[in-house]
N, C-alpha and C positions, 0 to 999 in steps of 0.2 A: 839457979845457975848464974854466975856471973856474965856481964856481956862479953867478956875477953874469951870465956870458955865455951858462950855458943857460939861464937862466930869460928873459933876454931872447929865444932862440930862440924856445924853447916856450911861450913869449907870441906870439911873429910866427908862429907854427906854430899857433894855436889850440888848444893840448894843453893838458887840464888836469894837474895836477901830482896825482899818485897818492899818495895817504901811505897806508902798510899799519894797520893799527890797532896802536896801541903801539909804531911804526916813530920812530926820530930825522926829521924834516925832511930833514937833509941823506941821512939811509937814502935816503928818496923823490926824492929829487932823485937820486942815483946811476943809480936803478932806472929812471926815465923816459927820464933822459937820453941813458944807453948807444943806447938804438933810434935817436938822434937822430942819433949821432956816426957812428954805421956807417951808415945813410942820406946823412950827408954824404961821408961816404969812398967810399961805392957810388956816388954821384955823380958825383966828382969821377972817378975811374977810368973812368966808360963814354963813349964816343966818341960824340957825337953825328954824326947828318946835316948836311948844310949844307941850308939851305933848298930849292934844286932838287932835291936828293935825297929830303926829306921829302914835295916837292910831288908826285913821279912816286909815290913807295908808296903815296901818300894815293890817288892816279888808280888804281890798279893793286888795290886794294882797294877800291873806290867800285862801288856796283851798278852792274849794266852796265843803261843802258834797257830796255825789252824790245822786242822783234823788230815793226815797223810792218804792222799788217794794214789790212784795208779793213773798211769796217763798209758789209756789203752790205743794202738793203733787201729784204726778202724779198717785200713784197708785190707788186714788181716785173713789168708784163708787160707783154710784147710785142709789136709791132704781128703785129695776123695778117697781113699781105696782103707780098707779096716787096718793093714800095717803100717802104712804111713801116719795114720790119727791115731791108732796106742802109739807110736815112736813120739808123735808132737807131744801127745798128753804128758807122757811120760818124763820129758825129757823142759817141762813147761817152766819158763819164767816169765811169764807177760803179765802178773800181779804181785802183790804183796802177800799173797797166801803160800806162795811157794816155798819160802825159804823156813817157814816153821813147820813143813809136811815131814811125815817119815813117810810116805811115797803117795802117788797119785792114788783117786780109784775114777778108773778108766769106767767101769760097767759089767753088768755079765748079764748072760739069757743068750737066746738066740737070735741071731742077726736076722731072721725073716719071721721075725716074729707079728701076730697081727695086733698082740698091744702092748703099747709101750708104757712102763712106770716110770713117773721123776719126782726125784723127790727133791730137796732144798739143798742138801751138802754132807757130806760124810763127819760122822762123829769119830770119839776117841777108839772104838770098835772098827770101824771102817777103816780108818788112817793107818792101825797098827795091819788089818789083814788085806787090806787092799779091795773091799771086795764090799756094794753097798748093801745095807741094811743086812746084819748081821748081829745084832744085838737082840733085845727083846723084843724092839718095836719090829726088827727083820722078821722073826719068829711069827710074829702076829701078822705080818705082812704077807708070808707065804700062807697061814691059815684062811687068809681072806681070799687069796686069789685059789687056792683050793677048793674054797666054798663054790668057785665058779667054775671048775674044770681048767684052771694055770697053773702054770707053773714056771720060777726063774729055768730051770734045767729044760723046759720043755717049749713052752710057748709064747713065754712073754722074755722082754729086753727089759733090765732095770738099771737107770741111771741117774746122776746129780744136776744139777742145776750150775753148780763147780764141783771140781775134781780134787781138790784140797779141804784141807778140816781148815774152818776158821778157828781160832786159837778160844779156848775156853766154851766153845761147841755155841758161838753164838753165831745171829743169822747174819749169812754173806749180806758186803755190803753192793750197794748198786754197779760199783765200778766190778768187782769181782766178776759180777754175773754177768758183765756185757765180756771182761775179758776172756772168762769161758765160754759164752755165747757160739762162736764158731765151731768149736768142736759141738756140741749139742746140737746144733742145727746139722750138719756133718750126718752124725748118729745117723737123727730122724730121716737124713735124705738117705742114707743107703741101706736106715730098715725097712724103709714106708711102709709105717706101720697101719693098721687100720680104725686103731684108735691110738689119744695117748691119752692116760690116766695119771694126772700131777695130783700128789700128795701135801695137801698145804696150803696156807696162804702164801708161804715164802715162794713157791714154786708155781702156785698159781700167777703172785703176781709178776715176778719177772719174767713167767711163758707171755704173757699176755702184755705185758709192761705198762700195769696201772696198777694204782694204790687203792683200790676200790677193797673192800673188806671181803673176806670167806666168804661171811653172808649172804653176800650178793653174786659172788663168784661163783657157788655150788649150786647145782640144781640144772641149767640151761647147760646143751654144746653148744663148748666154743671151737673155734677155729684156730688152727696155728699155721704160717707162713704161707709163700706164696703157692702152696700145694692145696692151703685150706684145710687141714688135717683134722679131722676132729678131736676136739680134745676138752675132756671132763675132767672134773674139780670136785674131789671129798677129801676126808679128814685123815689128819696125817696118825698113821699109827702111835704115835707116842704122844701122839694127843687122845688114841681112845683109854691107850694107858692110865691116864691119869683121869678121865671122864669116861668111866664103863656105860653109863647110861645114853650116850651120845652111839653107840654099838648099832642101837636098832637102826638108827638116819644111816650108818654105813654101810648097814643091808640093805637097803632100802636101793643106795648107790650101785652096790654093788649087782643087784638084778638089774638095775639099766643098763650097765653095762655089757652085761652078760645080753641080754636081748640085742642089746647095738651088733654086739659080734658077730650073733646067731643068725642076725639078718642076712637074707639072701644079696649079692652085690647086684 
């Protein structure tokens, strides 16, 4: 490159021109310019993107949003009396489950029931009839509690963890189940029940609000709220569905419970 031509460069390039002390002009001019020439030549050599190409790397490196919670009020409470908690349920917008429900499910059994079932959240069965566990795993769910002398229509209260289907029957997330939270504590306060029987780890662990495993969950009573409620932890029906040989540990559950109840107070 001539000097006439890099000095215009390194004019359009904002580069001062470097002279060594006691260096010739044109020394300094050599020295500058070299960086300039193999910058254009690294240039000219590397292949650019075509603009669609630039635009997806640009997307595929862009922060991803963060994940949509609910921002639940905490000071939140509940109607006490059974027609004002179905009216709240009902009528619920305090999460992001509400607006893809085709309707609540509130619960069914009897209000003075002495146990209570909960399970983690109403599926695609539940969402359309309003009504929980009514599918297969419901079916299996009343054979077990028959095996004990229950029944939904007779003796026991059966409820969700939340009152909405989460969208593609996956498990509620943590914000859900505090925004439900109030009405399920509700329930419990005006069944006072004598036991409660959660179905699940999902249910187990937002009753208890730790992320401890089933495994360690099932076997001991636990305790729920400031009443102390007892409350026991086995396997969720459509989990013996798919694990029939896991049947015999649910009977095994299922006569402790049945002795808890039989106990004299």
């Amino acid at each position: 490159m001539k000097t006439t031509k890099r000095k215009q460069v390194l004019k359009a390039l904002e580069i001062e021109t470097w002279v060594p002390r006691g260096a010739e002009p044109a020394v300094a001019e050599e020295v500058t310019a070299a960086p300039v020439e193999e910058a254009e030549k690294r240039g000219r050599g590397r292949p650019r993107l075509n603009p669609a190409a630039e635009t997806v790397a640009a997307t595929k490196t862009a922060v991803q949003p963060p994940k949509a919670t609910t921002v639940v009020r905490t000071d939140y409470v509940a109607p006490a009396d059974w027609e004002g908690l179905r009216a709240a349920v009902k009528n619920c917008d305090r999460c992001k489950l509400c607006p893809t429900r085709t309707q609540t499910v509130f619960g069914v059994g009897n209000e003075q029931a002495s146990l209570m079932v909960v399970g983690e959240g109403p599926g695609a069965d539940e969402d359309a009839t309003g009504e929980p566990f009514v599918g297969r795993a419901g079916k299996l769910l009343d054979e077990m509690l028959k095996s004990i002398g229950r029944s939904r229509k007779d003796n026991v209260f059966i409820a969700n963890v939340v009152k909405c289907r989460p969208p593609g029957n996956r498990d509620p997330e943590a914000d859900e189940a505090e925004a439900c939270r109030p009405y399920l504590e509700r329930q419990i306060q005006l069944i006072k029940p004598k036991m409660i029987m959660a179905l699940g780890r999902i249910a187990a662990q937002r009753l208890l609000q730790t992320d401890e495993p089933l495994s360690r969950l099932r076997g001991p009573i636990h305790t729920y709220g400031p009443e102390k409620t007892p409350l026991f932890i086995t396997y969720h029906p459509a989990y013996l569905l798919r694990s029939p040989r896991e049947k015999a540990k649910s009977w095994d559950d299922l006569k402790k419970v049945y002795r808890y109840l039989e106990k004299p107070e």
